[in-house]
C-alpha positions as CSV (number, residue, x, y, z in Angstrom):
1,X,0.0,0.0,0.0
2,X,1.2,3.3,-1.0
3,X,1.0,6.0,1.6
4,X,-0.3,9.8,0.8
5,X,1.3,12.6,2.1
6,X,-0.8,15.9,2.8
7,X,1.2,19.1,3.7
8,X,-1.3,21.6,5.2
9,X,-0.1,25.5,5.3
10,X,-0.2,26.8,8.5
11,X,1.1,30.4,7.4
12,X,0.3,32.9,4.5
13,X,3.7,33.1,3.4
14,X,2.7,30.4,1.4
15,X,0.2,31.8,0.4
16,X,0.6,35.1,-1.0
17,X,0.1,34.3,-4.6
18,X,-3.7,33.8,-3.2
19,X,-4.8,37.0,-1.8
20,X,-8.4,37.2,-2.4
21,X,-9.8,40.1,-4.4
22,X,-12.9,42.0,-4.1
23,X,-14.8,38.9,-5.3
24,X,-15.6,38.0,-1.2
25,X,-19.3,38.5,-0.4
26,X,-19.0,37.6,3.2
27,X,-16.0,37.8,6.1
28,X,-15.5,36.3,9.4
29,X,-15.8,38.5,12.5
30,X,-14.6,37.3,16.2
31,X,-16.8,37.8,19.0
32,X,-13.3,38.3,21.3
33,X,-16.2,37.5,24.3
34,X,-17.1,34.2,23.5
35,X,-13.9,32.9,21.6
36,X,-11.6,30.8,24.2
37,X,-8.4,30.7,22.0
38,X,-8.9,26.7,21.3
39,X,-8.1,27.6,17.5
40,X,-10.2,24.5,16.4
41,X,-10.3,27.5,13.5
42,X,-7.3,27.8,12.8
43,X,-7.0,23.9,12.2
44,X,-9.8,23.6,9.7
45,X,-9.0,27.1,8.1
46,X,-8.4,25.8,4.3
47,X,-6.3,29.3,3.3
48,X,-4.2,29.2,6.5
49,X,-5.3,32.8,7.0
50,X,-6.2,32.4,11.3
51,X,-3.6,34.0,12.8
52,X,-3.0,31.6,16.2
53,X,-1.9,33.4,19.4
54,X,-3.7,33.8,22.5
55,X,-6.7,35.3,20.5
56,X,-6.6,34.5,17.1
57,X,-7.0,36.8,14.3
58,X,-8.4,36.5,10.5
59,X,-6.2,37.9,8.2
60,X,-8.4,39.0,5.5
61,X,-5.9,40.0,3.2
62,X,-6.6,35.8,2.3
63,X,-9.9,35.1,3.9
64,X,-11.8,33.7,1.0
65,X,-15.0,34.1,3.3
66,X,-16.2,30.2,2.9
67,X,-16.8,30.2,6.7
68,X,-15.4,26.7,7.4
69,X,-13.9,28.9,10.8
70,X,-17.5,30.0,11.9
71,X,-19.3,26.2,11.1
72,X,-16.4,24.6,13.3
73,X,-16.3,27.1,16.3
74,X,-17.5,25.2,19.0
75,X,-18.3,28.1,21.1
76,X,-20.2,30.0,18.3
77,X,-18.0,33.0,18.7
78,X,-17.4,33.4,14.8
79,X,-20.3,35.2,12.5
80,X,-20.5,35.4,8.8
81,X,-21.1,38.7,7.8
82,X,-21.8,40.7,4.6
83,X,-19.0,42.0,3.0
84,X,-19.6,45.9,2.8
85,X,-18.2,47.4,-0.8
């Protein structure tokens, strides 16, 4: 049996040729109140743009707005909001 190899980005350095555009119709906001810092988040983010720290932060330079982060958030302390242009 062959074994697969995944390689997940845990930093937008790798990322950089991905910043999202103006395409984004929705962006992830942190209630800072509810969040507990257990970055389940920042383990499912698929752009690797959660920030981990005590607090994490979205960097949405390459948020793509899909809102995986807000669906996993166990505490609920992540909302979907409409992108303002």
């Amino acid at each position: 049996m062959i074994g697969v190899k995944v390689i997940i980005p845990k930093s937008t350095g790798l990322m950089l040729v991905n910043k999202t555009g103006s395409w984004r119709s929705t962006r992830p906001v942190i209630d800072e109140r509810k969040c507990t810092g257990c970055l389940i988040c920042w383990k499912f983010c698929p752009d690797a743009c959660i920030e981990p720290g005590e607090k994490p932060k979205i960097n949405l330079d390459y948020c793509k707005g899909c809102g995986i982060c807000a669906e996993e958030c166990p505490f609920d302390a992540i909302e979907m909001v409409r992108e303002e242009k």
